[in-house]
Every structure is written in structure tokens, then in C-alpha cells.
C-alpha positions in Angstrom: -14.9 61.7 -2.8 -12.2 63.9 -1.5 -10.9 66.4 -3.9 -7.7 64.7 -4.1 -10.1 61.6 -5.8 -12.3 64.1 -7.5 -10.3 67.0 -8.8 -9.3 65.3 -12.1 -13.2 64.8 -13.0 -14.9 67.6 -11.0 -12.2 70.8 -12.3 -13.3 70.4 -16.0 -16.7 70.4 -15.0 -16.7 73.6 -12.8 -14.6 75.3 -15.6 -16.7 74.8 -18.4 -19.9 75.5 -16.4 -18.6 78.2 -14.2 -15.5 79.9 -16.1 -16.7 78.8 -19.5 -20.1 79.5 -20.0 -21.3 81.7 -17.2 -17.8 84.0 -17.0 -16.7 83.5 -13.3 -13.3 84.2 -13.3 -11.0 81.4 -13.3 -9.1 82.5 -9.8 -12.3 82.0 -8.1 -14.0 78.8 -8.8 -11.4 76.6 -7.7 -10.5 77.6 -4.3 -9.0 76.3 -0.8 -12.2 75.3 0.6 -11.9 72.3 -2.1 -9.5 70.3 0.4 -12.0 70.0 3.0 -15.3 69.1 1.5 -17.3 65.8 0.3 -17.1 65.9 -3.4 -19.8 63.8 -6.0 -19.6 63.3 -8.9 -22.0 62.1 -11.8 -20.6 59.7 -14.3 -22.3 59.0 -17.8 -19.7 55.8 -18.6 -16.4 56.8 -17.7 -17.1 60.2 -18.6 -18.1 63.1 -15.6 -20.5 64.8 -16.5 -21.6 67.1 -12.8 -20.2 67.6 -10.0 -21.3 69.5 -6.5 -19.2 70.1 -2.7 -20.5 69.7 0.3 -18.5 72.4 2.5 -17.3 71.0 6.6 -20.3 73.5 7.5 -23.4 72.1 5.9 -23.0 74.5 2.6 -23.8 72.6 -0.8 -22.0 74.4 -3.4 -20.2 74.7 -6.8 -23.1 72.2 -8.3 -22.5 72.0 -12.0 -23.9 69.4 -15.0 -22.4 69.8 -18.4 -24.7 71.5 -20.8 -25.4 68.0 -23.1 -26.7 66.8 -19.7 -28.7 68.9 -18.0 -32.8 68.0 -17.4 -32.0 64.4 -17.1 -32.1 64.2 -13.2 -28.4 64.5 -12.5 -27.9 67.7 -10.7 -31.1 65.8 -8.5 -29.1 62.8 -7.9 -25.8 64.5 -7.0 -28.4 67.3 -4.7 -30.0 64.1 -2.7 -26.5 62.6 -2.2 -24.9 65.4 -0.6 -27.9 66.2 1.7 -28.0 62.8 2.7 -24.1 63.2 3.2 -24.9 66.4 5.1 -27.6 64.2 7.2 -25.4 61.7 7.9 -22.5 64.4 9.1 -25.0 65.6 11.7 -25.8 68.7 10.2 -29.4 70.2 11.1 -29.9 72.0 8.2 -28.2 71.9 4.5 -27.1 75.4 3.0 -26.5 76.7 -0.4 -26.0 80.1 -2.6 -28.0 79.2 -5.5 -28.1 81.4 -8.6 -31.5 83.2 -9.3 -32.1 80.7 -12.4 -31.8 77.8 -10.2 -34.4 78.6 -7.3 -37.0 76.3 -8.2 -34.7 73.1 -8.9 -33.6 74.0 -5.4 -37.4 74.8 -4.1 -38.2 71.2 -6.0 -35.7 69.7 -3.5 -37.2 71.4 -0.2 -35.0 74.4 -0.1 -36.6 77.5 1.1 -35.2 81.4 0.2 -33.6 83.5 3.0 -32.4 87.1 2.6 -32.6 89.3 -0.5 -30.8 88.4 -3.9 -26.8 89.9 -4.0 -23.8 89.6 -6.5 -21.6 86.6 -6.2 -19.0 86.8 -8.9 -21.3 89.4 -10.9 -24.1 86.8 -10.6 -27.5 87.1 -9.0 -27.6 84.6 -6.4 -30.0 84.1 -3.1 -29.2 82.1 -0.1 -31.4 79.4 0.5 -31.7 76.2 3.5 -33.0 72.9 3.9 -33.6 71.6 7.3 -32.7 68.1 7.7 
């Protein structure tokens, strides 16, 4: 979706994960990068329940399932789509900036550590790349 389709379901997501429950401040998580990326979104019913970007530049990002939902596959599903988006787009390689807690979902879908760990809105995170 574009964020103009997916703001209303993906902006309550991000805040409740993001602001919510892991303290990023509010001014940062939604941003102007929004505009220009793929969005997906997960659905249980009418409600949306996670949400990730895929970035112009091959970067996943700002993936985010609601508490209630999480282990059930979805953050999977959305992953897959937006690599397969990123595929499709041309892109050689998919990018992320996953947070320390998340490496092995993100190893379990064929992404592979680069760098060393820094800050990214006080949280631990490590860069990490898929090639497609």
C-alpha cells in the first residue's frame, strides 16, 4: 500500500509498538520517508494488527505486530512480502536495522549481521542484509 492507503491502519500499530511499549519518541517513528515507501499491512478481520515499509532503497523497516499477535507467523508473512516486493523492484539485496532481540527472526528469514551493534533511538540495533 502507499502510506496514504496505509497510514490509518499502519500509525496505530507503529505507536503502540514503537512509542508505546518500547519508548521511541513519538517525533521519530513517523517520519517523511513514509511517503515514499511500499507499506503492508497484516489484517486479523478488519482489524490491523502489523505493519512493515519497504524504503525506495531496498531498506525493510518500522516492522511491528501488536503484542496479542505476535509468534503466529505474521511479522513472517509481512517479512516475505516486502522482500518479494524488494525482488520484484530490482533490488539486489534487501536491507534492515533490526533490533538486537529480533536477530534470529531476521537470521530465520536469510538475513545475515553486518557491522557492530549501535543506538538507534536508545535501542540496541545491528544492521543486517539479504541478498536477493
Amino acid at each position: 500500500m502507499s502510506w496514504r492507503e496505509a497510514r490509518a491502519h499502519a500509525a496505530p500499530i507503529r505507536e503502540t509498538v514503537f512509542v508505546a511499549e518500547q519508548g521511541v519518541p513519538a517525533e521519530l517513528e513517523l517520519d517523511e520517508a513514509d511517503a515514499a515507501c511500499v507499506h503492508a499491512v497484516a489484517f486479523d478481520g478488519e482489524r490491523a494488527v502489523g505493519t512493515g515499509r519497504l524504503l525506495p532503497d531496498g531498506h525493510i523497516g518500522r516492522m511491528a505486530v501488536l503484542r496479542e499477535f505476535r509468534g503466529q507467523g505474521l511479522g513472517g508473512a509481512i517479512l516475505d512480502q516486502l522482500i518479494e516486493t524488494a525482488r520484484n523492484r530490482g533490488h539486489r539485496e534487501a536491507l534492515l536495522s533490526a533490533q538486537v532481540h529480533a536477530l534470529e527472526f531476521y537470521r530465520r528469514h536469510g538475513f545475515e549481521a553486518v557491522g557492530a551493534v549501535y543506538a538507534e533511538a536508545g535501542i540496541p540495533h545491528q544492521a543486517m542484509r539479504r541478498p536477493l
